[in-house]
C-alpha positions in Angstrom: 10.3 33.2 -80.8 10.7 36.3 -79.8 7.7 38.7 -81.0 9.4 42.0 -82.0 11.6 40.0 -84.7 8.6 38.3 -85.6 7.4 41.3 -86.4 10.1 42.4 -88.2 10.2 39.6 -90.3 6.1 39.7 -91.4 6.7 43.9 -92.1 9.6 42.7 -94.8 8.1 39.9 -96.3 5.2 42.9 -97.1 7.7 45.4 -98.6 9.2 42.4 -100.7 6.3 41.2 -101.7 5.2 45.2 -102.8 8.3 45.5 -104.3 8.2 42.4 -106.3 4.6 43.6 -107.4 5.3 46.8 -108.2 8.9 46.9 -110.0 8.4 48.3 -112.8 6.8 51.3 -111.5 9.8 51.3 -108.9 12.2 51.0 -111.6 10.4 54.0 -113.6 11.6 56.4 -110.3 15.3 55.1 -110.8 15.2 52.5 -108.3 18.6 50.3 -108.7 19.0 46.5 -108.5 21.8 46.8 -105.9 19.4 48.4 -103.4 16.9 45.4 -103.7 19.7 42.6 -103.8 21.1 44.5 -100.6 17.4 44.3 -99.3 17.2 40.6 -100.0 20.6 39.9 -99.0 19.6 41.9 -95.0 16.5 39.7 -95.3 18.1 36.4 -95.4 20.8 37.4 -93.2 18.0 38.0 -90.3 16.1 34.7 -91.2 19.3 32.6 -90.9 20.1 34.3 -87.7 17.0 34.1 -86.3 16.5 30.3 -86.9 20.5 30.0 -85.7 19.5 31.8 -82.9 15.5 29.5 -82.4 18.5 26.5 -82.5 20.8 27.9 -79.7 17.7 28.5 -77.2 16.9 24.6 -77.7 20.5 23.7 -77.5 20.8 25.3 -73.6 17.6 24.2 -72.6 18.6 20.9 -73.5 22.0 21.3 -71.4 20.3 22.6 -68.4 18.1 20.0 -68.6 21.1 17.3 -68.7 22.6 19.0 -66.3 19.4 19.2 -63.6 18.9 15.4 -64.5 22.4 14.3 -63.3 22.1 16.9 -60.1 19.0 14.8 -59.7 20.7 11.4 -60.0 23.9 12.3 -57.9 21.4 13.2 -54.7 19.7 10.2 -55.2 22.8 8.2 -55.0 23.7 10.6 -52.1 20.1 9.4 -50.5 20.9 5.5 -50.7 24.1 5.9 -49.7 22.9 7.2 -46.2 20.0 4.9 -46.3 22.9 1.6 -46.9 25.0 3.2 -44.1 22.5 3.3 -41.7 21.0 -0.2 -42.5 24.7 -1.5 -42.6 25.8 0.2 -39.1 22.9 0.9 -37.1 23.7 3.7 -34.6 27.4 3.4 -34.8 28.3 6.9 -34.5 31.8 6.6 -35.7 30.5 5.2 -39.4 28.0 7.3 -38.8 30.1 10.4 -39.2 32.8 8.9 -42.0 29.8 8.7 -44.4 28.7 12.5 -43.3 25.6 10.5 -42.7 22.2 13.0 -42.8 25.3 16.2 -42.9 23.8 19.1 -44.8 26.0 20.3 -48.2 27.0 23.5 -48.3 27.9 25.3 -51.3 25.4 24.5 -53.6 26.0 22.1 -57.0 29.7 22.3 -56.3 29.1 20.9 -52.8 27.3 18.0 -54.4 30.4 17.1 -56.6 32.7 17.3 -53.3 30.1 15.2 -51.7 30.1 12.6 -54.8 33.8 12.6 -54.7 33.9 11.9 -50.9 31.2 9.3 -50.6 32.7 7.4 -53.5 36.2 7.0 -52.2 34.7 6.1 -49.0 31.9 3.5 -50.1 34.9 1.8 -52.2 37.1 1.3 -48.8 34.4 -0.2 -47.3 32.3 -1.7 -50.2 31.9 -5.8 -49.2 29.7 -4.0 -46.0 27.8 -2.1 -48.2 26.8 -4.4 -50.7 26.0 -6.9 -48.5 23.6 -4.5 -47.4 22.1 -4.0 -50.7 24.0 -0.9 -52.5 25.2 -2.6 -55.8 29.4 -2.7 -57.3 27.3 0.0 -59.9 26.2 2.1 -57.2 29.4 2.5 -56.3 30.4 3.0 -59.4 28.3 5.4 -60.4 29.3 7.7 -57.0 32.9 7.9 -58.4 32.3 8.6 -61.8 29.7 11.5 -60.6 31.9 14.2 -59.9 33.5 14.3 -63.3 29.7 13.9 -65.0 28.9 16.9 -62.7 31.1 19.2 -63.7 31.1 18.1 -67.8 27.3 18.7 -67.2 27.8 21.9 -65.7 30.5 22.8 -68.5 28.4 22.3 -71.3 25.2 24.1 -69.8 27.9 26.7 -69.5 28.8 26.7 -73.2 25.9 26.6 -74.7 24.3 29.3 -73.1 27.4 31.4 -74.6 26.6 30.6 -77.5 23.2 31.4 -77.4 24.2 34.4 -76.2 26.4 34.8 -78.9 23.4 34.1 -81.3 21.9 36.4 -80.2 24.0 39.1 -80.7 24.5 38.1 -84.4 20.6 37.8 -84.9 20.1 41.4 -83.3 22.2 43.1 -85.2 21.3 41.6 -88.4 17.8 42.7 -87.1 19.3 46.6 -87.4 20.9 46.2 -90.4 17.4 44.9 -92.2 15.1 47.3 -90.2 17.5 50.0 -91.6 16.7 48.6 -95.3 13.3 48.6 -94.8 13.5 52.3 -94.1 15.7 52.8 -97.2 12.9 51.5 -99.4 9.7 52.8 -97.5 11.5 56.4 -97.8 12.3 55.8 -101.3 8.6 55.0 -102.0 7.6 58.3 -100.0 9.9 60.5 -101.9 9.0 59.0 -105.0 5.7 58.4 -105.3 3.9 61.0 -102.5 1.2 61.4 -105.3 0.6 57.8 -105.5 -1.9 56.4 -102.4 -2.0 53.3 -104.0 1.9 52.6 -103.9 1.8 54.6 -100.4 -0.7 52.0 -99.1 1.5 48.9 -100.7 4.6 49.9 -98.5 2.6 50.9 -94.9 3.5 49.0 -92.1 1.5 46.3 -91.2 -1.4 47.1 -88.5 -1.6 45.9 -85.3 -3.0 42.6 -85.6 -3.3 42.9 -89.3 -0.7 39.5 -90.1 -1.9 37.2 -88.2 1.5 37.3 -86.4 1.1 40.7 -84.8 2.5 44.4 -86.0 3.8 47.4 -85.0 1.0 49.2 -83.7 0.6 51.5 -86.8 3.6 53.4 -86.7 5.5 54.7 -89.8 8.5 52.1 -88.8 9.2 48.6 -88.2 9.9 47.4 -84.7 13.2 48.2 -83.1 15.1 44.6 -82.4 15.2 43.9 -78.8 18.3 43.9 -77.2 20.2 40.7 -75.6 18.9 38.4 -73.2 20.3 37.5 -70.1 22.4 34.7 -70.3 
């Protein structure tokens, strides 16, 4: 959760709960319905956001996760496909080299998938060797349909840190639009009731430290939303 909206939330739960404690006095200064239902209406919009956007952060760690766990599996595939090879040809240099035996990959994830793709076509033309040797029919298998998992893995990591991204960006700026009501109603209390400490005190930030949940150091404002992550 990130702390600054945190923030921002605790600070208008106080004014809400000050203004729901003190309408009528609010409503004796010519305070309108439409600028608390607009108030309300900013504060629901950030805590729908902001739970869309709690969701979104799961959502691609749950993706990169997939995604890391079938890297993992295609290299361990990779693994006992050398290990077979070698246990199935000895020091025949020839088969040595068609399976790119021990051969470094290049190119990072997408040199895994090109590996995966290679070593599959090439374990099938020469699969009774290999599984008398002890690599299994799903072994095999497994090698050919890696490629295409690869890349759906890496496709959906891809998405759904977009949309995070994108949740983001809708969370923030419903973050500005309800900071910007809070400030409508703090001034209006200010103008309003300057000779009134007791409604003055009622619609101050929240201390540092003072929610349980952290504030905003004491300042006459609400903390500013934080920009976008990177994605």
């Amino acid at each position: 959760m990130d702390e600054r909206i945190d923030q921002l939330q605790e600070q208008g739960d106080s004014i809400k709960k000050a203004m729901d404690s003190n309408r009528t006095k609010l409503d004796g200064k010519g305070f309108k319905q439409v600028k608390y239902d607009l108030y309300t209406t900013a504060q629901t919009k950030l805590n729908t956001t902001d739970s869309d956007q709690a969701k979104s952060v799961e959502a691609a760690e749950a993706k990169t996760n997939e995604k890391n766990q079938t890297k993992a599996e295609a290299e361990r595939l990779i693994g006992k496909t050398n290990l077979t090879v070698k246990s199935t040809y000895g020091e025949n240099k020839a088969k040595l080299k068609l399976f790119k035996v021990d051969e470094t990959i290049t190119g990072g994830y997408n040199g895994i998938i090109d590996r995966c793709e290679y070593l599959g076509g090439t374990c099938e033309a020469n699969q009774t060797d290999l599984t008398d040797n002890g690599m299994t029919a799903e072994d095999i298998a497994s090698l050919k349909s890696m490629p295409n998992r690869l890349r759906e893995a890496s496709s959906d990591q891809k998405q759904a840190k977009k949309d995070q991204k994108a949740a983001t960006e809708l969370r923030d700026n419903a973050a500005k639009v309800f900071k910007s009501e809070i400030k409508k109603i703090t001034n209006f209390v200010k103008a309003n009731f300057a000779d009134d400490p007791e409604m003055l005190i009622a619609f101050e930030p929240i201390p540092k430290g003072g929610g349980g949940r952290g504030g905003n150091g004491g300042t006459d404002t609400p903390p500013e939303p934080p920009g976008n992550p990177p994605a």
